[in-house]
C-alpha positions in Angstrom: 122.9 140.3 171.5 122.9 142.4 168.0 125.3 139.4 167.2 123.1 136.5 168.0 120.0 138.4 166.3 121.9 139.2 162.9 122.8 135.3 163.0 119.2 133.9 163.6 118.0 136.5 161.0 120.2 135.1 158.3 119.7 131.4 159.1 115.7 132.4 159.2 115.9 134.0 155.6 118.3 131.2 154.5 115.6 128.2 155.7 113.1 130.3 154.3 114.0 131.0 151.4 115.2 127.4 150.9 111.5 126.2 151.7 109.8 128.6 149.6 112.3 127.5 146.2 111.5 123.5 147.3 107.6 124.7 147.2 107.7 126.8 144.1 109.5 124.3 142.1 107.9 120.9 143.5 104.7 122.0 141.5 106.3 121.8 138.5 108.2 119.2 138.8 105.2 116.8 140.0 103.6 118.1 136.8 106.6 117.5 134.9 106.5 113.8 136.5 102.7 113.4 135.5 104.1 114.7 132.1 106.9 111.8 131.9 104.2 109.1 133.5 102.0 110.5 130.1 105.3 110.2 128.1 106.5 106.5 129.2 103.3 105.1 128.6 103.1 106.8 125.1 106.2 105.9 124.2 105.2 102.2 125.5 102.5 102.3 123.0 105.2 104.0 120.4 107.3 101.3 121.2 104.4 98.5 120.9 103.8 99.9 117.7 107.1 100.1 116.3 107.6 96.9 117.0 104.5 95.7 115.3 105.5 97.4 112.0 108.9 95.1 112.8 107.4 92.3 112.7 104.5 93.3 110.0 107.5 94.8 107.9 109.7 91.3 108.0 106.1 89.9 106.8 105.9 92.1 103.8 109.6 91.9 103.4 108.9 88.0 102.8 105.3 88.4 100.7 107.2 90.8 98.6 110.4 88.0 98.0 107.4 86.1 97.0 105.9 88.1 94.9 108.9 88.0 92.7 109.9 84.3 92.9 106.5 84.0 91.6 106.7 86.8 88.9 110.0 85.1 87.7 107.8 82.0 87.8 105.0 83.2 85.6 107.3 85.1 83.5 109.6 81.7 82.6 106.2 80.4 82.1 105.0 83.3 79.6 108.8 82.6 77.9 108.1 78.7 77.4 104.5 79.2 76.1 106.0 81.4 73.4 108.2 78.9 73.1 106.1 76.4 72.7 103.8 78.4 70.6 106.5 79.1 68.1 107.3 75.5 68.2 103.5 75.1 67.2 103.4 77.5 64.6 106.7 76.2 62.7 105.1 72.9 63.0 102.2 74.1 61.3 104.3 75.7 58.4 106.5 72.6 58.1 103.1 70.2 57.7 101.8 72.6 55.5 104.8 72.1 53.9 104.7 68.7 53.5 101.7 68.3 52.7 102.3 71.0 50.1 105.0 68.3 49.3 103.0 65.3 48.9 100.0 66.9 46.6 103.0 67.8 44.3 104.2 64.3 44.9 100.8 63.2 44.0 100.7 65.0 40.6 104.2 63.9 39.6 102.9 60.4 40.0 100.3 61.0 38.1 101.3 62.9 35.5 104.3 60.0 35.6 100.8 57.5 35.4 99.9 59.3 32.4 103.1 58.9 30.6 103.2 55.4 31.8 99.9 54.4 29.9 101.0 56.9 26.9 104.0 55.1 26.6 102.4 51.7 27.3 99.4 52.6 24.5 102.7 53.3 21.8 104.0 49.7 23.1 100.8 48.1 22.7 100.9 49.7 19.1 104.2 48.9 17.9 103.9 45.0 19.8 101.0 44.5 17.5 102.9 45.6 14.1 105.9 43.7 15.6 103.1 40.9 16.2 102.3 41.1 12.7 105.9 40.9 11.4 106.4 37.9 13.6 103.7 36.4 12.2 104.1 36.8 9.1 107.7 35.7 9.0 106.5 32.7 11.2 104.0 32.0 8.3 106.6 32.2 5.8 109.7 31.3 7.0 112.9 32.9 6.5 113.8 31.0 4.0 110.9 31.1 1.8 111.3 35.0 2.6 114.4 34.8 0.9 113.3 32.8 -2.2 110.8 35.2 -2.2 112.5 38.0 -2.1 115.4 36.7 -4.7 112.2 35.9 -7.4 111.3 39.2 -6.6 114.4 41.0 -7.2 115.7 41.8 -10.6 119.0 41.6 -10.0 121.6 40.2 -7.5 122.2 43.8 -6.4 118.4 44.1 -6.2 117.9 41.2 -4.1 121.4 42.5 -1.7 119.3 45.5 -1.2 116.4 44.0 -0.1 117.4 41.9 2.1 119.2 44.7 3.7 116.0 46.7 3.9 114.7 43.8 5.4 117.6 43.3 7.8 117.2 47.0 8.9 113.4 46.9 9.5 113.6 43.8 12.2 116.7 46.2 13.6 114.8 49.3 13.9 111.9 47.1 15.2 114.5 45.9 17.8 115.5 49.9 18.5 111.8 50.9 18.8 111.2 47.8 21.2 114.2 48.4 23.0 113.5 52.3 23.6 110.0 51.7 24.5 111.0 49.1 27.4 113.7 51.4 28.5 111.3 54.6 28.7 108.4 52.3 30.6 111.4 51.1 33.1 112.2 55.1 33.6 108.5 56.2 34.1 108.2 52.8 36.3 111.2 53.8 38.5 110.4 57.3 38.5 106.7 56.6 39.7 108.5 54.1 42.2 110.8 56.9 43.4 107.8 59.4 43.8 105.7 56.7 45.6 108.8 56.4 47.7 109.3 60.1 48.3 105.3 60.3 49.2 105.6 57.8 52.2 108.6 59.3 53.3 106.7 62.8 53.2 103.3 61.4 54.6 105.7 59.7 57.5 107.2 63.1 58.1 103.6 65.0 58.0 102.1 62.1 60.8 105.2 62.6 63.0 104.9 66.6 62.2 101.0 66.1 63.3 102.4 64.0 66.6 105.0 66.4 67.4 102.5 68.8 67.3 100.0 67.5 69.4 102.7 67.0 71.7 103.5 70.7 71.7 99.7 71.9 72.0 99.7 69.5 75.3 102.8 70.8 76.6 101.3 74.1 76.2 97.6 73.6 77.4 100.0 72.2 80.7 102.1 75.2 80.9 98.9 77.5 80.8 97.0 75.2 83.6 100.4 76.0 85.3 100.4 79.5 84.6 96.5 79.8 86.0 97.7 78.3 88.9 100.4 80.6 89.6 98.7 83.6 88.8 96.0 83.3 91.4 99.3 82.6 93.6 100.6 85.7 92.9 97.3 87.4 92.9 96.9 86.4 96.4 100.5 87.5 97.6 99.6 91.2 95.8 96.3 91.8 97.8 98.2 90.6 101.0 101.0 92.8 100.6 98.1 95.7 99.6 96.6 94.8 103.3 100.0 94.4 105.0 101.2 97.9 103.3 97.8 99.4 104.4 97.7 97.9 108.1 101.3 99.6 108.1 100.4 102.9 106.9 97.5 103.0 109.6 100.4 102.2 112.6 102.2 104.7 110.7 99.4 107.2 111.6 98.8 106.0 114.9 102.1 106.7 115.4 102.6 110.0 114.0 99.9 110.7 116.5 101.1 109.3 119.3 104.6 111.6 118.0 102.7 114.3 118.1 101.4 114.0 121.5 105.1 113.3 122.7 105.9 116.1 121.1 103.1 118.3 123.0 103.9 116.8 126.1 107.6 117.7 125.6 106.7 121.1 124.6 104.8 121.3 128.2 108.2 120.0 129.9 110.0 122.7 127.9 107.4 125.3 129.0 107.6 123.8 132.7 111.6 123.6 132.7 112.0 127.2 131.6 109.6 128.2 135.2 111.8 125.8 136.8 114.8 127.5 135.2 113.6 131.1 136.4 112.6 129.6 140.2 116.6 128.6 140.7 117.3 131.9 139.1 115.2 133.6 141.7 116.3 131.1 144.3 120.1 131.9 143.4 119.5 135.9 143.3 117.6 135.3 146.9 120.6 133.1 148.4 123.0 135.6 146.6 121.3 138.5 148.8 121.2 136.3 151.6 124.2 134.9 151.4 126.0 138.7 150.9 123.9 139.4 154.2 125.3 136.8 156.3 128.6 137.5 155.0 128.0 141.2 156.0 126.5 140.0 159.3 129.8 137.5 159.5 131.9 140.5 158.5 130.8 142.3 161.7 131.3 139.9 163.6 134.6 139.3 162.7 135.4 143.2 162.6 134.0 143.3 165.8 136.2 140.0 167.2 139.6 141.3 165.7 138.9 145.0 166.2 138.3 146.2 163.1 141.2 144.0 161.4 140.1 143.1 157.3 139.2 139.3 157.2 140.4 138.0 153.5 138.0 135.5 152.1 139.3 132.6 150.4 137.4 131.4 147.5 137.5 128.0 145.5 138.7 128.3 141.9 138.0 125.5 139.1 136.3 122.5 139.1 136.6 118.7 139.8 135.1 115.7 138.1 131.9 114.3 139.7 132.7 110.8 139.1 135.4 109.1 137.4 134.9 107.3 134.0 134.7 108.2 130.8 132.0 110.2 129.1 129.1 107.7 127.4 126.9 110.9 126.2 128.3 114.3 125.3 126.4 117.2 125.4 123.3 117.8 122.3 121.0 116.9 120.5 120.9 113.0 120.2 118.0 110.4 120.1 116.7 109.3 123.5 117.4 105.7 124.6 114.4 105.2 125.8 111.6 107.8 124.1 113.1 107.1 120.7 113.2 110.5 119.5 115.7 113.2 119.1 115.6 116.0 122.0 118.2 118.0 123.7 120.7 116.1 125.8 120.8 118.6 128.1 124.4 117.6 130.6 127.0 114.9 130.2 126.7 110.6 131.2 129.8 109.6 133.2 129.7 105.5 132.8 130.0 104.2 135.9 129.2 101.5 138.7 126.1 100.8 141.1 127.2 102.6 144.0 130.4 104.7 142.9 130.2 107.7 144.8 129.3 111.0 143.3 131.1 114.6 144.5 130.3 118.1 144.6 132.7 120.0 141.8 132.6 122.4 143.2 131.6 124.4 147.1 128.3 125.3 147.3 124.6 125.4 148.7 122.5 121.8 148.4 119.2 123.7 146.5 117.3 120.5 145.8 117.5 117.2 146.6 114.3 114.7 145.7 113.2 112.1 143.2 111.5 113.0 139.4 110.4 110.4 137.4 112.8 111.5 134.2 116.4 112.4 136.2 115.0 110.0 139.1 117.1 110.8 142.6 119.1 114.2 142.3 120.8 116.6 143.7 121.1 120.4 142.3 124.1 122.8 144.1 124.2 126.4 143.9 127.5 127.4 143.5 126.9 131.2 143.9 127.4 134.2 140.4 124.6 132.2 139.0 125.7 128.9 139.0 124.4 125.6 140.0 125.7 122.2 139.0 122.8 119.3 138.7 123.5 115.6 139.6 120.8 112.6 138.7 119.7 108.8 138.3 121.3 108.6 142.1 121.1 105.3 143.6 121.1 107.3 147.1 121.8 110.8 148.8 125.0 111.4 150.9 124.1 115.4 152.0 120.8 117.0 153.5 118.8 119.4 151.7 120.1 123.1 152.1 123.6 121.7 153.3 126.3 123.3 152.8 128.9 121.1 150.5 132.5 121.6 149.8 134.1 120.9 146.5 135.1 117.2 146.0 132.7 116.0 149.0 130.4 113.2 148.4 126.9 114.0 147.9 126.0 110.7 146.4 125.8 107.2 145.0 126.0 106.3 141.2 122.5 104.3 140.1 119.9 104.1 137.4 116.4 105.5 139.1 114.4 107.5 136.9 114.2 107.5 133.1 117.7 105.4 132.8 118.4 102.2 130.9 121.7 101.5 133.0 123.7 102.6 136.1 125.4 106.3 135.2 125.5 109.8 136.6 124.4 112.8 134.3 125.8 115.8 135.2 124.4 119.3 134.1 126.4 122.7 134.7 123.4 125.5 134.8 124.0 129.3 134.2 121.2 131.2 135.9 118.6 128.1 135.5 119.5 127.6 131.4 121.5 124.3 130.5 125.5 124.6 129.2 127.6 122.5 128.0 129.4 120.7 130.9 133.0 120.7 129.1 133.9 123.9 129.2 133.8 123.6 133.2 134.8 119.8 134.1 137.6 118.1 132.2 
């Protein structure tokens, strides 16, 4: 009868015990679930927003490309109006230049003129004494010149010399005419020459003043084009102002909607850590517990065998959970699905919808329900403090406060809860606080 009681007591505190851990930690964890319901639709927004700035960013990306095809533009534009400008002002040098040139050309003529009529006054001159002499050796003719000069002379020698003198005068009359026409046939081909150089100069000026013109037109075109191009890029710089403001806004909306991640995280934290000191309650209770019914299992056996020692045989090491390699160690990282970096706080074993999922090692099942972040899972105590944690189940395979042996199925691989594909994450828990699972499973 002692027996029987000792039994029912220890199943009673077991169940109990069991009821009152589910109780204490289902408040947290439903506030923990309003928590991630807060933080999935903020990070919704975060991710609305983000995506926004995407898009608004490829925008800005393309106003800006603009901005400098255009500032390349107007500054080709600035380079040919300086261009054309210089062009202008050399123009304006050279036609000064020439024009320069032809009123030097102008006074050559006429200083050529002058000499001209000087020279054409001597002629005049020196045709009328030649007139004279022809007409007075017309009105006495050579001969009679002659006859006149021999009655004149005195002697033969007298008359030789005189007739040489007047031999010599009709030749240096000859010289004189003869210089003055060639001087008047330099000054006239000299004044031809200058007249000729002044067309060619006034013809160089007019096509100087034409290519000119054409330079001030190309110009006044190049500014029109520049105008035009300026309010272009004038445009493009007040839309990339507006684009760079509307993103500096989302960036603030975002940084709040961060912060209130960040607050509601914070809150999980807080709300983990009383989770984390429930199980370690719940262990020390199922420890106490579970030392009573060995005790109570102990007497029983003492009494059975008459007093003869039982030896207990306990499970060493542990086994995988799933097979499949490891697609998220343990650590910080940045969350698939929140976008920001927290504590990864087990392992991901990639795997298959539906592979099963086994204990690693013998143990108590502690929990076993569905939360909106690890979805359907499973936590076992494993007794000295140690529970192992098992989540995104696609289904359970064990009852809640089963007993489980190591390498028994407790579940099904899936992707419920915060998951973006089927996988198990694993977590090896030392009194309630998060390790790394790879110093136990290999």
């Amino acid at each position: 009868m002692k027996k029987k009681i000792a039994g029912i007591v220890a199943t009673l505190l077991i169940t109990t015990s069991v009821n009152v851990f589910a109780t204490d930690t289902t408040k947290y964890k439903n506030q923990i679930e309003n928590n991630n319901n807060k933080l999935n639709e903020l990070s919704e927004d975060k991710k609305e927003i983000q995506s926004q700035k995407v898009e608004i960013n490829s925008e800005l990306k393309k106003v800006i490309e603009d901005i400098n095809a255009l500032s390349n533009e107007v500054s080709v534009l600035n380079s040919s109006i300086s261009d054309k400008e210089a062009g202008i002002a050399q123009k304006v040098l050279d036609i000064q230049a020439m024009e320069s040139k032809i009123i030097e050309l102008e006074e050559n003529i006429k200083v050529q003129n002058d000499e001209i009529r000087g020279q054409e006054v001597e002629l005049t001159i020196q045709e009328g004494i030649l007139s004279e002499r022809v007409r007075a050796a017309y009105k006495f003719n050579s001969f009679g010149s002659v006859v006149f000069t021999l009655i004149e002379s005195k002697s033969i020698v007298d008359f030789t010399e005189r007739l040489m003198f007047i031999e010599k005068m009709a030749e240096k009359d000859r010289e004189v005419m003869a210089i003055i026409d060639s001087i008047i046939l330099d000054l006239e081909e000299r004044r031809a020459e200058l007249e000729t150089s002044k067309q060619e100069a006034e013809a160089v000026r007019v096509r100087l003043d034409s290519e000119k013109v054409t330079l001030e037109n190309e110009r006044a075109s190049l500014v029109s084009q520049k105008a035009v191009v300026t309010d272009k890029l004038s445009e493009q710089k007040n839309l990339e102002e507006a684009k760079r403001n509307l993103i500096a806004n989302m960036s603030q909306e975002e940084q709040m909607l961060a912060s209130s991640i960040g607050d509601i995280m914070d809150d999980n934290a807080a709300l983990e850590a009383e989770i984390q000191k429930v199980i370690r309650v719940a262990q020390e209770k199922a420890r106490r517990e579970a030392e009573a019914k060995k005790l109570a299992d102990a007497k029983k056996q003492h009494v059975a065998n008459k007093n003869t020692p039982v030896n207990v045989v306990s499970s060493s090491g542990y086994v995988r959970p799933v097979s499949g390699r490891i697609s998220s160690p343990y650590g910080y990282r940045i969350h698939p699905i929140y976008g920001v970096k927290r504590m990864h706080t087990g392992v991901d074993y990639a795997a298959s919808q539906g592979t099963p999922v086994v204990s690693v090692k013998s143990g108590t099942v502690i929990l076993r329900q569905y939360n909106s972040s690890y979805g359907n899972y499973i936590i076992v105590d494993h007794g000295g403090g140690v529970s192992s944690l098992y989540a995104h189940l696609s289904g359970f395979a064990i009852s809640y406060g089963q007993s489980v042996k190591q390498g028994q199925k407790i579940g099904y691989v899936g992707s419920t809860g915060a998951s973006t594909g089927p996988h198990l994450h694993f977590e090896i828990r030392i009194n309630g606080n998060h390790v790394n699972p790879a110093n136990y499973v290999r």
